[in-house]
N, C-alpha and C positions, 0 to 999 in steps of 0.2 A: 177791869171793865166788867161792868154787870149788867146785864138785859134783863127784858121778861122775852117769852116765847110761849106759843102753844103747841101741845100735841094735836095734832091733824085724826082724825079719827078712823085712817089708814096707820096710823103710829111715828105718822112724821114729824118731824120737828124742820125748822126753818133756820139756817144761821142768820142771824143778821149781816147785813152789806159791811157794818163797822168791825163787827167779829171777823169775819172774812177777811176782809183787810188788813186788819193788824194782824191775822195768824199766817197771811200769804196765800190762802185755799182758794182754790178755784174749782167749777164743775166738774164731778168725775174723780177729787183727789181722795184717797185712804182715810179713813179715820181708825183708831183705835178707840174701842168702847169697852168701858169697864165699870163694875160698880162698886165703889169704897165709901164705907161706911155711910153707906143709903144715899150716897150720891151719885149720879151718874155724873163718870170722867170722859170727856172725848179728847183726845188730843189726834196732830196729825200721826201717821203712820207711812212707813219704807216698805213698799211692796216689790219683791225683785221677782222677775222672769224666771220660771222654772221651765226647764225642757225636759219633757218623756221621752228618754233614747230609746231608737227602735234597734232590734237588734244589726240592722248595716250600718249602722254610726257606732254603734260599741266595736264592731269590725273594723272600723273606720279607725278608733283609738286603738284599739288594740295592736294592727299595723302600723301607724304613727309610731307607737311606743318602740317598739321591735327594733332591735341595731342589727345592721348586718356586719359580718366576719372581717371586715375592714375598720370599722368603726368600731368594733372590740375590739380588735389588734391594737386600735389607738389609743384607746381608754385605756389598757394594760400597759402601756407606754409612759403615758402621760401619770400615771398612779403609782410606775414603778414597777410594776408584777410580772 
Protein backbone atom coordinates (compact mmCIF):
# COMPACT_ATOMS: atom_id res chain seq x y z
CA UNK A 1 0.00 0.00 0.00
CA UNK A 2 1.43 3.41 -1.04
CA UNK A 3 0.14 7.01 -0.06
CA UNK A 4 1.50 10.49 -0.37
CA UNK A 5 1.65 12.57 2.81
CA UNK A 6 2.99 15.91 3.96
CA UNK A 7 5.40 17.10 6.40
CA UNK A 8 3.57 19.54 8.78
CA UNK A 9 5.93 22.45 9.32
CA UNK A 10 6.00 21.36 13.02
CA UNK A 11 7.81 18.03 11.51
CA UNK A 12 4.62 16.13 11.53
CA UNK A 13 3.61 13.75 9.36
CA UNK A 14 -0.15 12.35 9.32
CA UNK A 15 -0.88 8.46 8.76
CA UNK A 16 -3.48 7.93 6.68
CA UNK A 17 -7.00 6.33 8.26
CA UNK A 18 -6.06 3.28 5.53
CA UNK A 19 -2.50 2.91 6.76
CA UNK A 20 -3.81 2.90 10.36
CA UNK A 21 -6.02 0.26 9.77
CA UNK A 22 -4.28 -2.18 8.05
CA UNK A 23 -1.13 -1.71 10.50
CA UNK A 24 -3.82 -1.99 13.83
CA UNK A 25 -2.33 1.64 15.26
CA UNK A 26 -4.48 3.62 17.11
CA UNK A 27 -3.72 7.19 19.07
CA UNK A 28 -0.97 7.28 21.51
CA UNK A 29 0.67 3.78 19.92
CA UNK A 30 4.91 3.36 19.65
CA UNK A 31 6.35 3.79 16.60
CA UNK A 32 9.94 2.70 15.81
CA UNK A 33 11.72 5.19 13.52
CA UNK A 34 14.63 4.48 11.54
CA UNK A 35 16.53 5.57 8.61
CA UNK A 36 17.77 2.90 5.87
CA UNK A 37 19.18 3.75 2.99
CA UNK A 38 17.67 7.40 2.81
CA UNK A 39 14.36 6.15 3.67
CA UNK A 40 12.64 6.80 6.48
CA UNK A 41 11.12 3.21 8.20
CA UNK A 42 8.26 3.48 10.76
CA UNK A 43 7.05 0.47 11.92
CA UNK A 44 4.99 -0.40 15.26
CA UNK A 45 6.95 -0.77 18.44
CA UNK A 46 6.72 -2.89 22.26
CA UNK A 47 7.06 -0.50 24.69
CA UNK A 48 7.11 -2.34 28.33
CA UNK A 49 6.81 -0.66 31.74
CA UNK A 50 9.97 0.09 33.59
CA UNK A 51 9.91 0.54 37.29
CA UNK A 52 12.74 2.76 39.51
CA UNK A 53 13.05 0.60 42.68
CA UNK A 54 13.26 2.82 45.62
CA UNK A 55 15.37 1.54 48.07
CA UNK A 56 12.14 -0.18 50.49
CA UNK A 57 11.11 -2.40 47.54
CA UNK A 58 14.78 -3.75 46.91
CA UNK A 59 14.15 -4.43 51.08
CA UNK A 60 11.08 -5.65 50.08
CA UNK A 61 12.91 -8.35 47.57
CA UNK A 62 15.62 -8.75 49.39
CA UNK A 63 13.31 -10.27 52.54
CA UNK A 64 11.14 -12.01 49.98
CA UNK A 65 14.36 -13.70 48.86
CA UNK A 66 15.60 -14.83 52.42
CA UNK A 67 14.73 -18.60 53.70
CA UNK A 68 14.36 -19.07 57.16
CA UNK A 69 16.26 -22.14 59.15
CA UNK A 70 13.17 -24.29 58.57
CA UNK A 71 12.94 -23.85 54.97
CA UNK A 72 16.81 -24.56 54.85
CA UNK A 73 16.44 -27.64 56.79
CA UNK A 74 14.08 -28.49 54.05
CA UNK A 75 15.85 -27.83 51.00
CA UNK A 76 18.76 -29.88 52.62
CA UNK A 77 16.42 -32.56 52.77
CA UNK A 78 14.81 -32.51 49.89
CA UNK A 79 18.56 -32.10 47.77
CA UNK A 80 19.97 -34.85 50.03
CA UNK A 81 22.71 -32.79 52.06
Amino acid sequence: MKTITQLSPRGQVTLPAAIRKALGLKAGDALLLRVEEGRVVLEPARVLPVEAYTEERIREFTQAAEASEEELAAFRRAWGL
